[in-house]
Backbone as a ProteinNet text record, in pm:
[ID]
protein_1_A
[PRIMARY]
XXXXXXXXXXXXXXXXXXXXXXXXXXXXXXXXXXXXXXXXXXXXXXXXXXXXXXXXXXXXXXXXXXXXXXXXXXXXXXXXXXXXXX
[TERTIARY]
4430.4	4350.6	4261.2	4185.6	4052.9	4073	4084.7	4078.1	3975.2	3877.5	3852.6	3899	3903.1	3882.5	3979.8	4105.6	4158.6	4073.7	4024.1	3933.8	3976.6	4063	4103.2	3998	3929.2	3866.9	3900.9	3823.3	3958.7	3876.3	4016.1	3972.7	3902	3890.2	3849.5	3701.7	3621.1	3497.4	3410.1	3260.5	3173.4	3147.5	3111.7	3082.3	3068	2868.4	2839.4	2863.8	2951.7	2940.5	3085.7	3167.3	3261	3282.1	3186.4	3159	3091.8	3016	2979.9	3108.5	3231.6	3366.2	3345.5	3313.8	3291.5	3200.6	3226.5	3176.1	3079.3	2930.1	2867.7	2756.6	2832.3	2746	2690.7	2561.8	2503.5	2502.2	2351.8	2291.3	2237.9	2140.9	2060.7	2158.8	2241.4	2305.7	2407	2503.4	2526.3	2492	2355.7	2271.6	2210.7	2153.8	2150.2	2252	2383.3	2480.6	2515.8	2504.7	2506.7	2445.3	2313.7	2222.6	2248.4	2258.9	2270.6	2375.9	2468.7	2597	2551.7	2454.3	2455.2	2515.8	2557.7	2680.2	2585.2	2572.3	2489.1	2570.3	2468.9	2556.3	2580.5	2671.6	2827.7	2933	2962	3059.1	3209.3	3261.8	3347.2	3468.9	3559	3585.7	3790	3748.5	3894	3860.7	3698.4	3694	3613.4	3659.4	3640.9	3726.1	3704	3789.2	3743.2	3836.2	3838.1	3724.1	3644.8	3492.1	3383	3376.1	3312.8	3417	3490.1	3577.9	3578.7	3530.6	3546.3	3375	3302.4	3133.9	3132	3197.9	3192.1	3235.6	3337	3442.9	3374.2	3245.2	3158.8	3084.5	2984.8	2868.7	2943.9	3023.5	3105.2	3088.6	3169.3	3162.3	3041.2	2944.7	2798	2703.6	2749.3	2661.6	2731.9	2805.6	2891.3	2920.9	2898	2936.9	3107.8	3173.6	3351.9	3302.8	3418.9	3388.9	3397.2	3422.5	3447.8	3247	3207.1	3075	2947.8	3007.3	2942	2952.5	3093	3044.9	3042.9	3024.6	2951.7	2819.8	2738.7	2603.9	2525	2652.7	2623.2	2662.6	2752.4	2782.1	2619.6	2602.8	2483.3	2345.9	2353.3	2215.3	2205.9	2294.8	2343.9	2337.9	2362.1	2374.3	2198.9	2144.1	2005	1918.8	1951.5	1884.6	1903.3	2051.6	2043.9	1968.4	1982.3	1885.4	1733.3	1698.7	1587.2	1499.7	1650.3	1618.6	1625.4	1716.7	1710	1633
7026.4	7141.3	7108.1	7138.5	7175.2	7291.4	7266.3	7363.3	7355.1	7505.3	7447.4	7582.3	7617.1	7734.8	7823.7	7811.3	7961	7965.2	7877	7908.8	7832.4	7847.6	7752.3	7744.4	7635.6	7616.1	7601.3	7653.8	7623.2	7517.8	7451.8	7273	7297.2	7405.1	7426.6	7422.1	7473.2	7545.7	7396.1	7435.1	7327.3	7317.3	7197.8	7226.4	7321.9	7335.3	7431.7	7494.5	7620.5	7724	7764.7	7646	7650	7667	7582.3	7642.8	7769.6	7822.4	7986.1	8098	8014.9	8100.2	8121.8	8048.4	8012.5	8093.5	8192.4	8296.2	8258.6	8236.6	8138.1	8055.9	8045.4	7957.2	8029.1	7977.3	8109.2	7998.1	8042.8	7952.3	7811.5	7873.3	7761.5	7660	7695.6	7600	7525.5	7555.1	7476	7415.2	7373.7	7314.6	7197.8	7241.5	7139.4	7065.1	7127.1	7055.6	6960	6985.8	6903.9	6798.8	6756.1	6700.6	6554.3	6675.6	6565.7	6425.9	6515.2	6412.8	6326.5	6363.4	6285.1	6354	6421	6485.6	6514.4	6459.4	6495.4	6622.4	6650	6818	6733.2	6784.5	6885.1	6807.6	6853	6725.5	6864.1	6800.7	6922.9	6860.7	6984.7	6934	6891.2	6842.6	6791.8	6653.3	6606.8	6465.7	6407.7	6489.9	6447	6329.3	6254.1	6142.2	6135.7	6073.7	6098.6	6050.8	5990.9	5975.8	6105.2	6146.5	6270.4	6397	6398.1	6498	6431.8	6329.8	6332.4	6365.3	6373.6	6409.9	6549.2	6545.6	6793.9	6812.7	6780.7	6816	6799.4	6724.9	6680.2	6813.5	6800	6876.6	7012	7093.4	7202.2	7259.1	7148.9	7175.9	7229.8	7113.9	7127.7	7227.6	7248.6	7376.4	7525.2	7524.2	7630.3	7689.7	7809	7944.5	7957.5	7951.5	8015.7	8195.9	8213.3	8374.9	8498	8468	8555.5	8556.1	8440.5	8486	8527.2	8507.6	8567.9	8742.7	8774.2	8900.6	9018.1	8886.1	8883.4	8963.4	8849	8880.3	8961.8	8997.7	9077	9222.7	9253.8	9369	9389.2	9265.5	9310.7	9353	9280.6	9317.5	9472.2	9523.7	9666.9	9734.6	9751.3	9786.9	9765.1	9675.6	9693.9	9785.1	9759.9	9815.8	9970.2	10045.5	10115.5	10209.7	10124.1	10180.6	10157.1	10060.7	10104.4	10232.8	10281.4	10401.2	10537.7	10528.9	10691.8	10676.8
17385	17350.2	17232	17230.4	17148.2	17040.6	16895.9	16823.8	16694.5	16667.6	16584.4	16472.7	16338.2	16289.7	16324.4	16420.1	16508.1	16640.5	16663.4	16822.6	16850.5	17022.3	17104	17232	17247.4	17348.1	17523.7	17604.8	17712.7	17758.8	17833.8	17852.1	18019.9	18104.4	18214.2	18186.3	18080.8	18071.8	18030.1	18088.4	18048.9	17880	17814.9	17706.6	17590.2	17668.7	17610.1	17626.1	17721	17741.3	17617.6	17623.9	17538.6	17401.1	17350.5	17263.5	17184.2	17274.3	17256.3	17245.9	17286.7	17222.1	17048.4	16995.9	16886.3	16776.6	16712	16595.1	16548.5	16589.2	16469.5	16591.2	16674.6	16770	16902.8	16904.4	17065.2	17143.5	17203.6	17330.4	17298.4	17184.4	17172.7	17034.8	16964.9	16876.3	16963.3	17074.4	17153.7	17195.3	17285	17355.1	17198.2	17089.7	16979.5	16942.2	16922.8	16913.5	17021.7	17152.1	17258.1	17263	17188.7	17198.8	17079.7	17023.9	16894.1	16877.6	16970.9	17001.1	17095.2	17158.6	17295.1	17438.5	17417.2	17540.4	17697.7	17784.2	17872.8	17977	18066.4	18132	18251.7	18303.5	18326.7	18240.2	18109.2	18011.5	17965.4	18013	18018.2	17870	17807	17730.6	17743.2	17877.7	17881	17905	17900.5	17923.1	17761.6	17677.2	17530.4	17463.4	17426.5	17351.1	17213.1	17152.7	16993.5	16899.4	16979.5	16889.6	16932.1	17013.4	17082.2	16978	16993.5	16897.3	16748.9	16678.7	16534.8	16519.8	16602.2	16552.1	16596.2	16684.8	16681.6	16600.4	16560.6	16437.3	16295	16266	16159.2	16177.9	16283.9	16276.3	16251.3	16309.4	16301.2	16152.5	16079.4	15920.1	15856.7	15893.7	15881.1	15925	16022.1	16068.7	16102.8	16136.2	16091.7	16007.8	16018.8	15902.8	15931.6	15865.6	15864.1	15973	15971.5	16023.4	15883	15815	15673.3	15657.2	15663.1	15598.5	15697.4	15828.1	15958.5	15909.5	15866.3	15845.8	15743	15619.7	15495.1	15554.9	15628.3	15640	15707.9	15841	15913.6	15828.1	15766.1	15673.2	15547.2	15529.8	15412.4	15505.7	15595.6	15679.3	15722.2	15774	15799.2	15693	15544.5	15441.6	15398	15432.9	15388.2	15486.4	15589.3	15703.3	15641.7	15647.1	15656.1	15458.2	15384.9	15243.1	15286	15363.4	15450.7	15499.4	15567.7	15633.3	15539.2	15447	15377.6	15247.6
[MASK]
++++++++++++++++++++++++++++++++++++++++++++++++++++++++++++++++++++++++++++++++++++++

C-alpha cells in the first residue's frame, strides 16, 4: 500500500486518478506530478517500485500543502469573501 499523510491510496486505481484522493491535489497537479517523474499513462500504483516511490514521496513534501493549511486557507478565503460582502 501506498501511504502518504493518512491517505491510503488504492493499489487498483490509475495513477493519476489516485492521487486526486489526496487533499491538495486536483487534475492538473497530478498530471504535473506525473510528468515530472516521468510516469507514462496507464501506470498504475501497484506497479511502483522504490525509486518511483522515493521521488513522489519528495515532490509530495514539496508541493503539497499538509491538510491543516488547506483549510487554513480555505477558512480565510471565506472570511474575506464574506467582509467583502457586508
Amino acid at each position: 500500500m501506498f501511504f502518504f499523510r493518512n491517505f491510503i491510496l488504492p493499489m487498483n486505481r490509475e495513477l493519476r486518478a489516485a492521487l486526486q484522493t489526496i487533499r491538495g491535489i486536483g487534475y492538473r497537479k497530478s498530471v504535473f506530478i506525473c510528468a515530472k517523474v516521468g510516469i507514462i499513462y496507464p501506470f498504475f500504483i501497484q506497479d511502483l517500485n522504490s525509486y518511483f516511490f522515493s521521488i513522489l514521496t519528495f515532490l509530495f513534501k514539496m508541493m503539497v500543502k499538509s491538510v491543516d493549511k488547506v483549510r487554513r486557507y480555505r477558512n480565510r478565503m471565506a472570511k474575506t469573501l464574506l467582509s467583502l460582502n457586508s
